[in-house]
C-alpha atoms as one frame of an Amber mdcrd trajectory, in Angstrom:
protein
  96.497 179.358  84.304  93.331 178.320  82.646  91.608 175.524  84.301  91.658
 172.186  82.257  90.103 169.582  82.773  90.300 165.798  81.092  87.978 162.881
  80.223  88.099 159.655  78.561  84.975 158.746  76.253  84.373 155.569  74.195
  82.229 156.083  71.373  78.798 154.116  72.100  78.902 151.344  69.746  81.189
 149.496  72.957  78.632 149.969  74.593  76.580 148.408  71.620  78.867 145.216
  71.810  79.035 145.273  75.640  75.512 145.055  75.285  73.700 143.184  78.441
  76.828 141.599  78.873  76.908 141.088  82.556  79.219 137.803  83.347  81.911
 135.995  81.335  82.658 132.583  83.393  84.947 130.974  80.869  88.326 132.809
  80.027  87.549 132.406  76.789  84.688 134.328  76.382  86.574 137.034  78.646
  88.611 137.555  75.729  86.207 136.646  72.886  84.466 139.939  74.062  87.615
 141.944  73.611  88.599 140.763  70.542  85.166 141.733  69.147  85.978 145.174
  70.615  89.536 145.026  68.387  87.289 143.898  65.188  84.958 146.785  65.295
  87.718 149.145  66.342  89.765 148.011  63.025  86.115 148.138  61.024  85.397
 151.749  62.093  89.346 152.705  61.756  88.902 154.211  65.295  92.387 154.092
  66.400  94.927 151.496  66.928  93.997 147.614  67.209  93.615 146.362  71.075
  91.348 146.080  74.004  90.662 145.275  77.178  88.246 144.698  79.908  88.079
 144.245  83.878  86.489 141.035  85.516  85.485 140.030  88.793  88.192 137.148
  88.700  85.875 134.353  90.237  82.161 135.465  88.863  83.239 136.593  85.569
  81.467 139.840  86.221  82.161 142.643  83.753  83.264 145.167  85.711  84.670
 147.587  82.591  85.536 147.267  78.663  88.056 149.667  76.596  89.383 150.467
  73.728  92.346 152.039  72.464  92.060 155.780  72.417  95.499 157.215  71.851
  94.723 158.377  68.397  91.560 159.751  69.012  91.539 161.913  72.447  95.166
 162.490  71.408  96.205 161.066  74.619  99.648 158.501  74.398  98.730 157.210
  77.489  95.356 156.554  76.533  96.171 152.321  75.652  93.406 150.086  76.244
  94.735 148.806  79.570  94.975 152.108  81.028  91.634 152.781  80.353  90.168
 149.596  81.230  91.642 149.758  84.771  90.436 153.720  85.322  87.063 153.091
  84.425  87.322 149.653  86.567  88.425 151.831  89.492  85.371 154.675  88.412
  83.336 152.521  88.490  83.807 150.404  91.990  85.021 153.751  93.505  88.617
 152.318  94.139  91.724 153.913  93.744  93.096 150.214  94.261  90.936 147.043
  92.769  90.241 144.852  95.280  90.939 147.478  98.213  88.492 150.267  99.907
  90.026 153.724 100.561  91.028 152.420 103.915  93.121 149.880 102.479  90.924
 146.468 103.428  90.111 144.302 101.246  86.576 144.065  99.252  86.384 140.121
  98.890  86.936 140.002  95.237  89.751 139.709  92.880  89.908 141.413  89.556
  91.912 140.291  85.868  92.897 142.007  83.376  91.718 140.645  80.164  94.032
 142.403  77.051  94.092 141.569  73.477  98.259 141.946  73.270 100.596 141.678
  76.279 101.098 145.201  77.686 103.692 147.428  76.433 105.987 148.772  79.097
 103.688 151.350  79.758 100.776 149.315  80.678 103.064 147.116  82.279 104.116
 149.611  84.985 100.649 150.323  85.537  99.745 147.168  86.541 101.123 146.249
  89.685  99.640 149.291  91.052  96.037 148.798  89.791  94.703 145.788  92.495
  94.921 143.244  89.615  95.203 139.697  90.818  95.373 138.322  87.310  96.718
 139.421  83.697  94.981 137.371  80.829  96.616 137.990  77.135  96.078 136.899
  73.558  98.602 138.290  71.116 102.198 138.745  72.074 104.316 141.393  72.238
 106.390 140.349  69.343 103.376 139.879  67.412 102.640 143.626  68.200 105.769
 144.865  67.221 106.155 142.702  63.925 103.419 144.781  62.301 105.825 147.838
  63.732 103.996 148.641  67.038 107.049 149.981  69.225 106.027 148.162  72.727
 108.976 149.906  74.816 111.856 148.254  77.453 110.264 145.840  79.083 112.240
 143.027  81.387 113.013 140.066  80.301 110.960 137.703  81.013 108.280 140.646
  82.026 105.999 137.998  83.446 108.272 137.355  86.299 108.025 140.905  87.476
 103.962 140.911  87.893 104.525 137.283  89.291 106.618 138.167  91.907 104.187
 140.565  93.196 101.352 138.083  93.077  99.619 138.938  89.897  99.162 135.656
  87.825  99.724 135.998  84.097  97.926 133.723  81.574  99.533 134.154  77.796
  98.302 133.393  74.459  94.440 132.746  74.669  93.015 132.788  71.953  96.292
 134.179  69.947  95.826 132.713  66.474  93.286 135.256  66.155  94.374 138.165
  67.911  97.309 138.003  65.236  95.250 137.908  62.856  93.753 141.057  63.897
  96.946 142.677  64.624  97.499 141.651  60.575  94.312 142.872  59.442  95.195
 146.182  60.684  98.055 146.507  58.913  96.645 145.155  55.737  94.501 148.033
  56.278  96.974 150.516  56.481  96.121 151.264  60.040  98.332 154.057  61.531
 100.714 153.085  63.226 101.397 155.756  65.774 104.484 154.827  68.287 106.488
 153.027  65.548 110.155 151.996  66.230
């Protein structure tokens, strides 16, 4: 067997928008940064419409940004969150957030920050990552009204991450996260797991 390897890349204008960007106090400018990632995503017809980014909980440091990349490293399991959280745990050298290899804690508590709740994908993933906190614009029936297919989740899906200590903040800044989402389709942006 050949030996394969596989990497992740974002193209550099994230990093372009990221900029100097080194702390986000307020929630809302946690997510104001991803939803510029989901504008220029939709402008440069990149691949599908949502982002995310990793924050030291407390400081409001940026620890990682993402974008969707399922459509172009032809990876289904590339979402935004996923990638988010693996360069988050590249980047601080942790397998868990919040945790060394030896299983003590750091000091610091990471969030999430995603432009649509997770799919049920992303939502598995989650517990698992070190995440203290989940922080969400769009919901996932605004994802699947433009035909996004966002899998079997429970019902209510918050209760699952909240029983395991992860606190989940919904619909900040959602007026324009939908509006995104609705761009994109206006667009004719491809959608690629349709129900």
């Amino acid at each position: 067997m050949n030996h394969l390897s596989f990497s992740l890349q974002l193209p550099t204008w994230v990093t372009e928008i990221v900029g100097d960007t080194a702390y986000c106090p307020q929630p809302e400018q946690r997510m104001q940064l991803v939803l510029e990632l989901v504008d220029r995503t939709i402008d440069e017809r990149f691949g599908g419409p949502f982002a995310a980014a990793v924050f030291d909980q407390h400081s409001g440091l940026l620890i990682s940004a993402a974008i969707n990349l399922v459509l172009p490293c032809h990876c289904s399991s590339a979402h935004a969150e996923i990638v988010a959280l693996s360069f988050a745990q590249q980047q601080l050298g942790q397998a868990i957030l919040g945790q060394t290899d030896s299983g003590e804690s750091d000091g610091h508590h990471y969030e999430l920050v995603s432009s649509t709740e997770p799919c049920s994908m992303c939502l598995g993933a989650i517990p698992w990552s070190g995440v203290k906190r989940l922080t969400c614009a769009a919901r996932d029936e605004d994802a699947r009204l433009i035909g996004f297919d966002e899998g079997c989740k429970p019902q209510p899906w918050q209760h699952s991450l909240q029983q395991r200590g992860i606190e989940v903040v919904t619909d900040l800044l959602r007026p324009q996260a939908v509006r995104q989402l609705q761009r994109y389709a206006a667009t004719s942006g491809v959608i690629y797991n349709g129900c």
